[in-house]
N, C-alpha and C positions, 0 to 999 in steps of 0.2 A: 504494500500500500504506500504509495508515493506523497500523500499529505492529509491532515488531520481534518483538511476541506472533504477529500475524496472521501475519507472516513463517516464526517456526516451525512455526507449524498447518498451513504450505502444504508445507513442507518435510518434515513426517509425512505428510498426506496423500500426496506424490508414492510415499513408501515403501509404506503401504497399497495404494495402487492397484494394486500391482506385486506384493503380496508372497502369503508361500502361506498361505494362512487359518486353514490346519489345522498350524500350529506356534506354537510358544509363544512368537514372534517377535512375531505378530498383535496378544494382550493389551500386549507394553511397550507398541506403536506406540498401541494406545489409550490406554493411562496416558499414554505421552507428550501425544497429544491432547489430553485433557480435563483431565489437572493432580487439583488438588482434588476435580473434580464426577465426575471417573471410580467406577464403580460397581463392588467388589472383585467376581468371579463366584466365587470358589473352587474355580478350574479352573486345570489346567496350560494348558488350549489349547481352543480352543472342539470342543465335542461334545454329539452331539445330548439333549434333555433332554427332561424328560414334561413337558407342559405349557409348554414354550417353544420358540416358531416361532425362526428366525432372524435377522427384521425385528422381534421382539420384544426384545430384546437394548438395554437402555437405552441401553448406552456406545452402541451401534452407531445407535441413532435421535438420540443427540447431537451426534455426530458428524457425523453425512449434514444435519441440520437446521444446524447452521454452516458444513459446506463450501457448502450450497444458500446462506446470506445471504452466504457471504463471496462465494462465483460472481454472485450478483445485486449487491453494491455494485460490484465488480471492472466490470459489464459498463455498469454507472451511470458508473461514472469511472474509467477505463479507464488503468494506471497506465504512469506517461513509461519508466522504468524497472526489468524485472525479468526476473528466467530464461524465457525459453517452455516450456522441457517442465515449472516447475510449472502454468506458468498450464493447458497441454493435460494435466498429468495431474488438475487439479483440475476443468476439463471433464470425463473420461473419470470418474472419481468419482461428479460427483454425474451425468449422464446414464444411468449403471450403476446407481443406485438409484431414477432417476427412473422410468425405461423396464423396466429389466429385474427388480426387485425389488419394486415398486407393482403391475407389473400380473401378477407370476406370471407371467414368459410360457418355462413349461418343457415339456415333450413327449415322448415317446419318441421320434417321429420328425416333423421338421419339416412331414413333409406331413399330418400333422393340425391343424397349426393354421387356427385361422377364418382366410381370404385376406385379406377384407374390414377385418381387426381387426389382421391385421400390417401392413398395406398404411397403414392409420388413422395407426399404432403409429411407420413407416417417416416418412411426411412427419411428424411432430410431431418425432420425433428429428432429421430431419434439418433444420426450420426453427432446432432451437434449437444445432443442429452450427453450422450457417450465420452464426448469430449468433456464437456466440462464437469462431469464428476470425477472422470479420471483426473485430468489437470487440477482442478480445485478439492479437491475432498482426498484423493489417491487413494481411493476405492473403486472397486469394478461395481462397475455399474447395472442396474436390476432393470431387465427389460419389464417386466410385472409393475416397475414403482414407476418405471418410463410412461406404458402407458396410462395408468390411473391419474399421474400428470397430465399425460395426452388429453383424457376425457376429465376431466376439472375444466381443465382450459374452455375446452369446448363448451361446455356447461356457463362457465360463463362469459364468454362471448354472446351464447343466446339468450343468456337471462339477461344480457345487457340490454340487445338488440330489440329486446320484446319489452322491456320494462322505459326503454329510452324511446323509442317508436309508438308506443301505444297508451302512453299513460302521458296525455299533452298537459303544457302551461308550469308558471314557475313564479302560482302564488306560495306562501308559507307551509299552504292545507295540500299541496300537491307536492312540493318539496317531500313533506314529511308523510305522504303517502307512497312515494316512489321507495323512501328510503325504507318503509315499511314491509313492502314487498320483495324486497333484495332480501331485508332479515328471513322472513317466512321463506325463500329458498334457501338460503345459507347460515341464518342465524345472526348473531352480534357480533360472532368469534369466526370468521372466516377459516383461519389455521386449522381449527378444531374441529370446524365440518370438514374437511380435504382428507384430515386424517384418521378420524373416525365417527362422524356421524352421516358423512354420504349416502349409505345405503339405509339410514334408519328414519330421515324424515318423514317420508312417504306416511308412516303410522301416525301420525300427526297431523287431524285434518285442521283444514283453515275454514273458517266462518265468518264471511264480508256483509256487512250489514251500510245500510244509508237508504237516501231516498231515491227514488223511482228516475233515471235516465244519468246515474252519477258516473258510472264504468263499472259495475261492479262484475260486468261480464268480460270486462277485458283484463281488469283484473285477475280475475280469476285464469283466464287465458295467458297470460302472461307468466304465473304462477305454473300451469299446468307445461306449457313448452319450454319450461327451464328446469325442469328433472332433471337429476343427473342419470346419463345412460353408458354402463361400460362402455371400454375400449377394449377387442380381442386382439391381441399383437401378431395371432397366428392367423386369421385369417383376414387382418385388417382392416376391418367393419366394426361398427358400432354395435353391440350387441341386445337389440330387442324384438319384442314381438307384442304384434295387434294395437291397438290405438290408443295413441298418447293423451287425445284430450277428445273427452265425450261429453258433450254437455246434454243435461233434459230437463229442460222447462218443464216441472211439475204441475204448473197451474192449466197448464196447455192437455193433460191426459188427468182420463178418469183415475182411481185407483185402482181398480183391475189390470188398467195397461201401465198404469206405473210400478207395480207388482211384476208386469211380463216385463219389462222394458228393463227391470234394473236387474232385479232377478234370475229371468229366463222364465222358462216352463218346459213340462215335461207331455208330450202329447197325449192329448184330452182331459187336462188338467182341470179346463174350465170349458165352455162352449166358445168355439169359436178357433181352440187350439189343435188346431190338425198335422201341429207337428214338433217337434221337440225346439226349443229356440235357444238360443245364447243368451244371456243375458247381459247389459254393461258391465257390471262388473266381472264378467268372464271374460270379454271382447279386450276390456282394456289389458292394456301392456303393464310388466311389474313396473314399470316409469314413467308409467302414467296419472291421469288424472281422471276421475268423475267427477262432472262438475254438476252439484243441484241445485239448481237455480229457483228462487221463488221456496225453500225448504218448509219457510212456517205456513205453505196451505197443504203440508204434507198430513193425511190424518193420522190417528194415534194406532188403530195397527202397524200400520207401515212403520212409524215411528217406533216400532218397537226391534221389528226386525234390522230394520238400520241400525238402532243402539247396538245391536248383536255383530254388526258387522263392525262397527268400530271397537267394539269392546272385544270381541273373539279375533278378529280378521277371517272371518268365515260365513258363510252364507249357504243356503240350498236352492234350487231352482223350487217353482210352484209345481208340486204334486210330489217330489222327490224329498226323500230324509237325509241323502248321503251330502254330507258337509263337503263344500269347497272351499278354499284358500283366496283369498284376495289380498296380492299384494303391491295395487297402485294405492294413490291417494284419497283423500276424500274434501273434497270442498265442496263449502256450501254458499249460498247466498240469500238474502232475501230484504224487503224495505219495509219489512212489520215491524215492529216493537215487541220483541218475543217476549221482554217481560210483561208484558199485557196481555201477552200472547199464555204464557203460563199461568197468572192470575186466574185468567178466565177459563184455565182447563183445559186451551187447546195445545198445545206443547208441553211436552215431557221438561220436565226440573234437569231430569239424568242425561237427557239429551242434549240439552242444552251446555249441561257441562261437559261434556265430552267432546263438544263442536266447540268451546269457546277458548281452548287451548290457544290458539292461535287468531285472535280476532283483529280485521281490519275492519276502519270504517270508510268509506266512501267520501269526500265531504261534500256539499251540494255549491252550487255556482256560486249560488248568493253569500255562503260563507267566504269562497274565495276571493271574492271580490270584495268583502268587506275588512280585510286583511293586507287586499295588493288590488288596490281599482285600476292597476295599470295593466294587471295581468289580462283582461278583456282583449284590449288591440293584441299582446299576441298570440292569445287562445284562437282569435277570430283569422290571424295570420296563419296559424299552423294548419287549421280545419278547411281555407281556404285552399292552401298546399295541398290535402290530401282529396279535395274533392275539384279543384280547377285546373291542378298541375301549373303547367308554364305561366296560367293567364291568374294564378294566385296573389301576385299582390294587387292588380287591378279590382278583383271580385273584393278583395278584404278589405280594402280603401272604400271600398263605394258601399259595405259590408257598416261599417266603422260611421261614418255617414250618416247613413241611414238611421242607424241606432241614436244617435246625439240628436237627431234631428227630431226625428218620431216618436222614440220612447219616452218615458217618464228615466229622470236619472238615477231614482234609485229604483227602477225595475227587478223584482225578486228573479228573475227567470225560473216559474214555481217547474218550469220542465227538463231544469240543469240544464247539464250540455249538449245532450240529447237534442231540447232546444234550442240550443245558440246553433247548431248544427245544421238543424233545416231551418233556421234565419237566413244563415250562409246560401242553403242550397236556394229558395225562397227567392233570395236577393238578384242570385245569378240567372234565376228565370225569369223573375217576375220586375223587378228592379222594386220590388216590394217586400213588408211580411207583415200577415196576421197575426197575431197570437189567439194559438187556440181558445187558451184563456184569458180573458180580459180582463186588467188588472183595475179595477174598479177606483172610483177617487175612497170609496170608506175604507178600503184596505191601505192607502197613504198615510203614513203617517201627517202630523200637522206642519213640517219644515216643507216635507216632500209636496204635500197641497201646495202653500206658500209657493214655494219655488216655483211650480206650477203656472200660478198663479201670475206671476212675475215674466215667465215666459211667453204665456201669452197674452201679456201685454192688457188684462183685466184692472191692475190697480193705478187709480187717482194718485195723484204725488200727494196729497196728504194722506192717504191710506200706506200708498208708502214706507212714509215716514214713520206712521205709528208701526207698522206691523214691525221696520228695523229694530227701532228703537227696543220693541218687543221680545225683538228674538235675541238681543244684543243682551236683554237685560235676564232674558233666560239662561242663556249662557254664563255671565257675570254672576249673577246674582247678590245685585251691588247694586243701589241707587247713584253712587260715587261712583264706583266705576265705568259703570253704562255711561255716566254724564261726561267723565274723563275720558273713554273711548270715543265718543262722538262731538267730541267738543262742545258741550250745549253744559247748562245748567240743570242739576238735580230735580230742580221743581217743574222745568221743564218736562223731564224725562219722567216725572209721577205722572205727569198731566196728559201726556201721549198715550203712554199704554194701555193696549186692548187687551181689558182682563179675560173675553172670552177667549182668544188665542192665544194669553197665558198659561192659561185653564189646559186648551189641548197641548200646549205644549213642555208644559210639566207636566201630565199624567202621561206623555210617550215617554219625559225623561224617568218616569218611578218604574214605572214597565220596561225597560231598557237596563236600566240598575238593578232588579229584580231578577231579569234574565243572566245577566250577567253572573248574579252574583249565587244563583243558582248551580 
């Protein structure tokens, strides 16, 4: 080791390699890296952006381009004395950008990729594994420990891919939901799943709960195509079978067909079955996922034999006794309030806890916007991207527009992003948009009327003046102040104010302090 600087860059690195991407953990550990040449992003935490790929990311190509020279001097003069897990996480590092971020290598599901081209992909990774355990560590090297690196890697490349790609915006409440769902694949402790919790997650379902159009299906998505799936060194392939992510709307099938659909059956089990069937959790892959979407309109038998399958990992097809093994994952989903949902007898207590191991929430627009009102423009940029391609910033400009112009500004979106989504689409058709639901003036609060009010251009200048002075002195809460704020004298400012829109607008501020403090 050449200098006590290189010494610290190893020392960050080892943290990077391990850490979770999507917190704002990520940026120090680059300022740490780079010092001076680090490039400010004006981000809490990295999230996706128009016009910038991932491997675009300046600090992140300066970083990988000195971990790679400082790995090639290291491998030149190989030093007398240092830590080995920096020297293996500074291998693991840069082999993760060399292999898995140069070549794109992501998929829905393993068995699309070209054979020939992972196979290529497998020996080049594994000659320079080879090397640098032998030169750094002066140990021979474990093709077994080579590939289970192999497939980590891989693992996460697509949990990146799917978690960076599908889960938009970079309010607080989405920050801390991305970062949310990296743990649910990996944990808090990165190191410790690679080396042994990898194959034990799967037992461990997730339960995504919020309200109605949040992502809680892409979440879950996201979740499900970031399994880890071996690596076979002998035959070069990624080792699984049957389907990685199954999802079934429960609210969408009777219960009988949600009994056959998840279950199976065994022919003539029930009328109508005239032949033996698979069930999802047979169909799915041990690295998969079944995703149940809508769970709390699941009824209470059902809900019993589910318990059984998480609590045993086994199940029976309908009409048969013989127990089978399930060992993909289990997630759930749903927008009810299960604790109300149990009060009232419709949701199992035990079930409940056996899903809530792992619970994400969704958060709805109107939170995230109440948090980071800027995040709107580019939630509305990125939706545009995916649904206008090339002509995306033009559609989200005139998107943006439209919104400032037409809506009320503090518009709830009671349809999430679901409905900012077909605002977007709406806009691009129609150079228009309805709201399905129409946000009524009694659901305004009294600022939100006011401002209203103001925009269009309804109040007298002596109306005005009282409503300022009003709202000025809500805010303050100060005869003196209000009067000092606005220049004018105190008896002035008694003599203005409209007690009935005081009235509304101290009962939204007790109701607002209330919620909060709730």
């Amino acid at each position: 080791m050449s200098t006590q600087h290189d010494l610290e860059f190893l020392r960050t690195i080892s943290e990077l390699t391990y850490c979770n991407p999507f917190l704002p953990e990520r940026l120090v550990l680059e300022r740490r890296a780079l010092g001076e040449t680090y490039v400010a992003e004006g981000k809490q935490a990295w999230s996706r952006e128009l016009g910038l790929g991932n491997d675009d990311r300046p600090n992140v190509q300066q970083i990988t381009q000195r971990a790679t020279q400082l790995f090639e001097q290291l491998l030149e003069h190989p030093p007398a004395e240092l830590q080995e897990t920096l020297l293996l996480d500074l291998q693991t590092y840069v082999l993760y950008y060399r292999y898995f971020m140069q070549h794109q290598l992501v998929s829905a599901s393993p068995e699309l990729l070209d054979r020939e081209m992972l196979s290529q992909l497998w020996q080049r990774f594994w000659n320079d594994y080879q090397k640098g355990i032998k030169t750094l560590c002066r140990t021979n090297p474990s093709i077994t420990k080579a590939a289970h690196l192999f497939a980590c890697l891989f693992q996460v490349r697509r949990a990146f891919y799917h978690i960076y790609d599908c889960i938009l915006g970079d309010s607080r409440a989405i920050i801390q939901l991305r970062a949310m769902v990296w743990q649910s694949v990996f944990t808090h402790n990165m190191r410790r799943y690679q080396e042994t919790l990898f194959h034990r997650l799967n037992e461990i379902p997730t339960l995504i709960t919020g309200p109605s159009g949040t992502g809680k299906d892409l979440v879950a998505r996201s979740i499900g195509m970031s399994q880890f799936i071996p690596f076979d060194h002998r035959s070069r392939t990624f080792v699984t079978k049957g389907e990685l992510f199954i999802p079934l709307n429960l609210s969408a099938l009777s219960p009988t067909l949600i009994e056959s659909e998840l279950f199976g059956h065994k022919k003539g089990s029930f009328t109508g079955a005239t032949s033996d069937n698979a069930g999802y959790l047979e169909l799915c892959s041990p690295h998969g996922v079944v995703f149940l979407d809508e769970i709390g309109e699941l009824e209470q038998t059902i809900q019993v034999k589910l318990l059984r399958v998480l609590q045993n990992r086994t199940w029976a097809r309908l009409g048969e006794t013989t127990p089978r093994s399930f060992q993909g994952k289990i997630i759930a989903a749903t927008n009810r309030n299960l604790q109300n949902e149990i009060e009232q007898g419709h949701f199992r207590l035990d079930l409940f806890y056996r899903l809530c191991a792992d619970r994400i929430v969704t958060p709805s627009l109107a939170d995230q916007l109440a948090d980071s009102p800027d995040a709107l423009q580019s939630l509305i940029g990125l939706l545009a991207l995916r649904i206008a391609g090339d002509a995306a910033a033009e559609v989200a400009q005139e998107t943006m527009q439209w919104i400032e112009q037409k809506l009320p500004r503090q518009y709830s979106w009671p349809g999430n992003v679901r409905e900012l989504e077909q605002c977007v689409r709406n806009i691009l058709i129609r150079s228009e948009y309805q709201p399905s639901i129409v946000q009524s003036k009694e659901n305004l609060n009294a600022c939100d009327q006011w401002l209203e009010q103001i925009r269009a251009r309804q109040l007298t200048i002596e109306e005005l003046h009282r409503s300022y002075a009003t709202w000025v002195y809500a805010e303050v809460n100060s005869y003196e102040g209000t009067a000092q704020q606005l220049g004018i004298d105190r008896r002035t400012v008694k003599s203005w104010l409209d007690q009935e829109f005081l009235s509304r607008l101290m009962d939204h501020a007790g109701t607002e302090a209330y919620s909060e403090n709730y």
